[in-house]
C-alpha positions, 0 to 999 in steps of 0.5 A: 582664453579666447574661443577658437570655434563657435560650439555653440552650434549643432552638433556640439550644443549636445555636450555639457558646457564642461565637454565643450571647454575641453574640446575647445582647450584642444581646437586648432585653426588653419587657412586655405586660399580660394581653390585650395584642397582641403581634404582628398577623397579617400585621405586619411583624417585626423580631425573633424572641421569646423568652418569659421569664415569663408565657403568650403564646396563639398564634392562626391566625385566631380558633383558639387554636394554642399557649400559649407558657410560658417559654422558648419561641420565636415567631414562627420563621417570620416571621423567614424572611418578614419577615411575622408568621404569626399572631396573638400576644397575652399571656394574662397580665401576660409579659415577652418578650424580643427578638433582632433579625431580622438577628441571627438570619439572620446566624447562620442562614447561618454555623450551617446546623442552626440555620438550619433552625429557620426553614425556611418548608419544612416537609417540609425543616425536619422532615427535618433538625429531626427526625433532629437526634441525627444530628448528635451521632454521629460516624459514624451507621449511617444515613450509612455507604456501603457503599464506606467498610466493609472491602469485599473484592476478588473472586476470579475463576474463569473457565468451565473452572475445577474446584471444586479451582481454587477451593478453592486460589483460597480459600486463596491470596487468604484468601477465603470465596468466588469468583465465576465467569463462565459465559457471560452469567452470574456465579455465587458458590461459597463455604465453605460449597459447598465443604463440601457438595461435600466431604460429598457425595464428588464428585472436586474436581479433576473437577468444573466449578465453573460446575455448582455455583455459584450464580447468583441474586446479591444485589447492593448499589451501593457508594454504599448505604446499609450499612443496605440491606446489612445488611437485605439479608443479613437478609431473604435469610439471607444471608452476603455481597452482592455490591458493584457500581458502574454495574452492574459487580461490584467487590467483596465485602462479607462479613457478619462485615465489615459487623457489625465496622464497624456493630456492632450486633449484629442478626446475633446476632438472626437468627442466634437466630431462625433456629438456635431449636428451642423457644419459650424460645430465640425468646424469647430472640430476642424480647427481643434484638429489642428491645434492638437497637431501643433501639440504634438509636433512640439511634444517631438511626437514622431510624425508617423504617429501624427499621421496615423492619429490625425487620420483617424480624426479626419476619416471620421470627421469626413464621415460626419460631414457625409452623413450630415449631408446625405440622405440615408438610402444614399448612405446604403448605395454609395460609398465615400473614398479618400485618395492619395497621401489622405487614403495613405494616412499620411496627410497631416496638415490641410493642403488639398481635397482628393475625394470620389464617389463610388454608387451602386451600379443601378442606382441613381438619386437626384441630389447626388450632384448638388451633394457632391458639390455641398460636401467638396463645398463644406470640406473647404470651409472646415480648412481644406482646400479645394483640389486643383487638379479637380480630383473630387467627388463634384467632378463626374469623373471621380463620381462614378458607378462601379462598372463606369469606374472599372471601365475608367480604370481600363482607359487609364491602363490602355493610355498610360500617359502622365495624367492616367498614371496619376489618376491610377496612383492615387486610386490605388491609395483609396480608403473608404470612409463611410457607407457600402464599402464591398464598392471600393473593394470591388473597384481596388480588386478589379484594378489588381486583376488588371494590373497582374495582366499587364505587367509592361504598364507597370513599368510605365508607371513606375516611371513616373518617378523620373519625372522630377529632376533627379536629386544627385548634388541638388543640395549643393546646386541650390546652396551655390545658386547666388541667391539666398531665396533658392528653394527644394521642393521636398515632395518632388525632391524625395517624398513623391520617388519614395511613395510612388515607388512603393507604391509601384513596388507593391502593386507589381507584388500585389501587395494590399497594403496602402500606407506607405510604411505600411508598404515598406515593411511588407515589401521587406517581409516578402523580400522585395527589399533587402532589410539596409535599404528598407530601413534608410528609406522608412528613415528617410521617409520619416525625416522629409516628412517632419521637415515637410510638418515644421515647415507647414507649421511655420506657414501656417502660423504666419497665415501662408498655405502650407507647401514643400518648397523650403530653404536649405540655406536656413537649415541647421547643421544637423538638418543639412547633414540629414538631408543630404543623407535623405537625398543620397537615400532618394538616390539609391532607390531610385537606381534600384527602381531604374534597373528593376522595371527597365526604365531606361529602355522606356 
């Protein structure tokens, strides 16, 4: 028999061969002449359609939405409601193939993946649509407990134990580590105490092993995430955690464990950060970075959680290049920040550099100009661009002391121009990364205290998220340009109105979170959002930036910097349908932000 409708294509390719044959068996085809009515809004369906030739435009009210080429699917979520959501009509002479609604729900129940095409829910279709390659792992690094890595049971010592005991307790049970009860207190003495207590020449079998232990634990629950355990270790530079449930200490999980089951290699990154005396071995480091990226992105390793471990290494790889370069006492007086998407943490490729300088009012050192401009210099070797806006530390303005800063704050609240609504934005992103860090606190405070005393400015920056153009029927605008080449910035599209409006949003609450996602959840918890719209957004969010990461990626591997302009015409169908649900997602939100701070009275 031959085939009506390619199922080949997404969303079918989620069915078994044997679900595909039967749907074909029940597939149906039907012409419609150029400037026919394919489906009225609000019409009642009863199937789903699939186009073989020619263009569909989809309409919401009057607004061209999409053009559908061959192969693409509409109308998905009718096939939930039973109730057409827009308006369909053939822009040339097409042939549209038709599978009944009942076959489709049928299969929607028996293939659960497949069924999630056709969630009305948008924030539930994104989550399980987006992380799709997920399914393909057979045991992704995201889905991993920590409970099902290798975790090993602990050695106790009680209070009157000396550091011999322990050392004989290492050896009997094969341990790199005890843990001690003092009191109220459990404690950790390992190897490498064991050593330093060696070197240091004291009597072992003297010695009271509570006086050497260490108390400050990092802990993980047995039902996280290895990923949290990894990142953990990562950001403490550390060898082990300590595994609970309900709060009680059940085991061990030690570094080399976790990286035998998850495999991926980022201890050797940190381990290169940390050992690095020299610019050429970080940019080893550096260049390990990013094919560790490259890694997870194909694992299907959800993009937050690149983020927040990619940010890690480069917080602490910054912070290497810094100490390389600066003489110790400029370390005590000065304190390192990063700025915008990097002080979010969510910069995963290597665009551009947004770094200041904050320096303790009354101090002053000769080298801090050639510094500034050694480690902006460096920081581009190792693969990141120099910022073009100059918004880094060899640009005196962002190299200031903490009274020049506030005052530079104060100027930019009183212009509230463009460029003084950025500078603010991104200073309110700002995350130290080495030295006196009570510097940036002051600076972040001095600008919350200005901000809740000047509740007009804050509409004024808001409104920076009207200054691209909005996204109602981009997407269909783009896809019927006449040119294949027509492009979405994705940044100013989506990802710049969410972030910015967050970041409005939280400053308005005073809220101290920076992450975005970070922000989402808090301005929910305080009721600044209701839960629906949170929920798109982080989704939406989520979503714009993996599309953002794959298409980096591909850039990238073609020896082309990175950048948000991409090609809706060569997305599939599975990522049209999302990123029109992303630009609808934009949309609200924007409406939302519009009426709460008066923005067209502005």
């Amino acid at each position: 028999m031959v085939a009506l409708i390619n199922l080949d294509h997404p969303p079918f390719d989620l069915l078994s061969p044997l679900e595909r044959e039967r749907l074909q068996n029940q597939a149906d085809i039907e012409f419609f002449p150029a400037g026919s009515k394919v489906m009225a809004r609000n019409s009642t369906v009863d199937s789903l359609f699939v186009v073989i030739k020619g263009l569909i435009h989809e309409y919401a009210a009057d607004e061209l939405r999409d053009t559908l080429a061959a192969n693409a699917v509409f109308d998905a979520r009718a096939v939930a409601t039973g109730i057409a959501s827009a308006r369909f009509e053939a822009q040339e002479d097409s042939i549209v193939g038709r599978l009944p609604r009942a076959a489709i729900l049928a299969l929607t129940q028996s293939a659960p993946l497949f069924g999630a095409f056709f969630y009305h829910d948008i924030a539930r279709r994104m989550a399980t649509l987006a992380q799709r390659p997920l399914q393909q792992q057979a045991q992704s690094l995201m889905l991993a407990r920590v409970h099902q890595a290798c975790v090993s049971a602990p050695v106790w010592q009680d209070a009157n134990a000396t550091v011999l005991d322990a050392a004989k307790a290492m050896q009997t049970h094969h341990a790199t580590s005890v843990l001690v009860r003092a009191g109220e207190r459990i404690g950790i003495f390992t190897q490498s105490d064991l050593r330093n207590f060696v070197i240091g020449g004291l009597q072992a079998s003297a010695e009271a092993l509570s006086h050497h232990a260490q108390y400050r634990l990092h802990t993980v629950d047995e039902d996280d995430f290895l990923f949290q355990a990894m990142l953990t270790m990562t950001r403490h530079e550390v060898q082990r955690v300590i595994v609970t449930r309900h709060g009680e200490v059940t085991g061990v999980l030690e570094q080399v464990e976790l990286l035998s089951y998850l495999s991926n290699h980022s201890h050797i990154v940190s381990a290169r950060i940390e050992r690095a005396q020299s610019v050429e071995e970080l940019q080893q480091a550096a260049s390990s970075m990013d094919k560790l990226v490259e890694l997870l992105h194909g694992n299907g390793s959800k993009v937050r959680l690149i983020a927040e471990l990619v940010s890690a290494l480069h917080l602490k790889l910054l912070a290497r290049l810094y100490r390389l370069l600066a003489p110790p006492e400029v370390l005590a007086h000065t304190c390192l920040v990063v700025l915008g998407s990097e002080g979010r943490g969510e910069q995963i490729l290597k665009t551009d550099q947004d770094n200041a300088l904050l320096i303790e009012d009354g101090y002053d050192h000769p080298a801090l100009p050639e510094l500034a401009n050694q480690f902006n210099e460096q920081l581009n070797r190792l693969g990141y661009p120099l910022c073009p806006g100059e918004i880094m530390v060899r640009n005196p303005r962002w190299r200031l002391s903490t009274t020049a800063f506030q005052q530079q704050i104060g100027q930019w609240i009183d212009a509230a121009d463009g460029a003084a609504v950025m500078n603010l934005a991104i200073l309110a992103d700002a995350q130290a990364v080495c030295g006196n860090t009570g510097l940036l606190e002051q600076t972040q405070a001095y600008l919350q205290r200005n901000l809740n005393t000047q509740p007009a400015f804050l509409a004024r920056f808001a409104l920076a998220v009207e200054q691209f153009d909005p996204p109602g029927g981009m997407l269909g605008r783009l896809l019927n340009a006449g040119t294949a080449t027509a492009a979405l910035d994705l940044k100013k599209a989506g990802i710049f109105p969410i972030v910015h409006g967050l970041r409005s949003l939280a400053l308005e609450a005073g809220l101290s979170e920076q992450n975005s996602y970070a922000r989402l959840q808090a301005l929910q918890q305080t009721n600044k959002l209701e839960p629906q719209l949170a929920a798109d957004l982080q989704e939406t969010l989520t979503f714009l930036q993996g599309l953002h990461l794959q298409h980096g990626l591909q850039q990238v591997s073609l020896g082309q910097s990175p950048d948000y302009l991409i090609r809706p015409d060569l997305l599939g169908t599975l990522q049209r349908e999302l990123l029109k649900d992303a630009l609808s997602v934009v949309k609200r939100f924007r409406q939302l932000l519009r009426h709460h701070f008066h923005l067209d009275s502005l």
